[in-house]
C-alpha positions in Angstrom: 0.6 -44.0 -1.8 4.0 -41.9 -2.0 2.5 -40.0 -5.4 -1.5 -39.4 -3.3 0.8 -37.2 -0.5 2.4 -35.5 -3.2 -0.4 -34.2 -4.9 -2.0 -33.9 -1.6 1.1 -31.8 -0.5 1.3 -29.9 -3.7 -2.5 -28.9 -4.0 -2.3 -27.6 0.1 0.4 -25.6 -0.8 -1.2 -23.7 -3.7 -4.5 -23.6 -1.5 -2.2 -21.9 1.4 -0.3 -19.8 -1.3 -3.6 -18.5 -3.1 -5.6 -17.1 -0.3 -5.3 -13.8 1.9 -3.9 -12.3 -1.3 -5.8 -9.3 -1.0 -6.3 -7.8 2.3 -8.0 -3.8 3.2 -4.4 -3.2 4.8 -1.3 -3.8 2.8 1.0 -6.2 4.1 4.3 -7.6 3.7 5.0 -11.3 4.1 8.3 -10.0 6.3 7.4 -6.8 7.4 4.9 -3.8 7.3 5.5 -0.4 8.0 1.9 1.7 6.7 0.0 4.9 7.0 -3.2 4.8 5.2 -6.9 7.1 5.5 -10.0 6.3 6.7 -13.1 7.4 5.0 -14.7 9.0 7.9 -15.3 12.7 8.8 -16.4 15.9 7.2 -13.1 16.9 4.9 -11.9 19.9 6.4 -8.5 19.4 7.1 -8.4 22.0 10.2 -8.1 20.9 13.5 -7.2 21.9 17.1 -7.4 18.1 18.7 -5.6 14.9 18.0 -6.8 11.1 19.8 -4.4 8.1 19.5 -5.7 4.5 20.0 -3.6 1.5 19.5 -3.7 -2.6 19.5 -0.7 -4.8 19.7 -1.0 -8.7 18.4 2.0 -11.1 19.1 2.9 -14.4 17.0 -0.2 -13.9 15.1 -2.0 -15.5 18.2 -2.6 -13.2 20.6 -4.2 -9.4 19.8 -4.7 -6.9 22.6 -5.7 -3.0 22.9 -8.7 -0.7 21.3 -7.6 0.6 18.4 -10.8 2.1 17.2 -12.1 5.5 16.0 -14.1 5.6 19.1 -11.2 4.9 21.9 -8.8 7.4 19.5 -11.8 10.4 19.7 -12.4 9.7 23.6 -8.6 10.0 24.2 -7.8 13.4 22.1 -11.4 14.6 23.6 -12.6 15.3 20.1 -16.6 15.8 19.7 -16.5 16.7 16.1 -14.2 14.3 13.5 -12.3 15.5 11.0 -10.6 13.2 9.5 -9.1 9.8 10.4 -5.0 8.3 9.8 -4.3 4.5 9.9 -1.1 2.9 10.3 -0.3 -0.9 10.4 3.1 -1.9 11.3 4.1 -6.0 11.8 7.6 -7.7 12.1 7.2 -11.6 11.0 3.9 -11.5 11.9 5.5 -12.0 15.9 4.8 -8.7 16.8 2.3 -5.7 15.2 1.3 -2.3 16.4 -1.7 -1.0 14.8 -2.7 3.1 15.5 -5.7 4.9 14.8 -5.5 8.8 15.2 -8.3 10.6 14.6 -8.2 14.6 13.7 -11.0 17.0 14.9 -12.4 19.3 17.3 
C-alpha cells in the first residue's frame, strides 16, 4: 500500500511539474516583472495619445479590473491605434498587476 502512494505521489508531482510550461506571458515561478507587444495597430510609431487599463489578481484566486485594449483606448480617448505595450508583473503569485497601454490618435 505504502509503495501504490508513492508512485501515486511521484507520478502527481511530475503531472504538476510538466504542465503550464509554456504560457503567451513569461513568468517566473517567484516573480515577474515584463513589458512585452501586442500585434495590433497600423505600425507607425507616432502618436499624440496614450490609454492605460489595468487588472489586479490576489493569491491566484481572485482577479479584478479591465485590462483590455478596449478600456486602455477609451481611457487615453484614442480613435485610431497605433500600437499596443503589455506588461505582466506578479509577486508569489499573491499579488499581480497586469497594464495594457495602447498608443494612438
Amino acid at each position: 500500500m505504502k509503495k501504490l502512494g508513492f508512485i501515486l505521489g511521484v507520478v502527481l508531482l511530475l503531472s504538476i511539474g510538466a504542465s503550464g510550461c509554456a504560457t503567451a506571458v513569461p513568468a517566473g515561478a517567484l516573480y515577474t516583472d515584463v513589458s512585452f507587444p501586442g500585434g495590433v495597430g497600423d505600425g507607425t510609431m507616432a502618436y499624440t495619445k496614450v490609454g492605460v487599463a489595468k487588472s489586479n489578481s490576489f493569491f491566484g484566486l481572485v482577479a479584478v479590473g479591465d485590462a483590455s485594449i478596449k478600456a486602455a483606448a477609451e481611457n487615453g480617448e484614442i480613435h485610431t491605434i497605433k500600437y499596443v505595450d503589455y506588461k505582466s508583473s506578479n509577486i508569489l503569485g499573491i499579488m499581480g498587476e497586469y497594464t495594457t497601454t495602447v498608443y494612438g490618435d
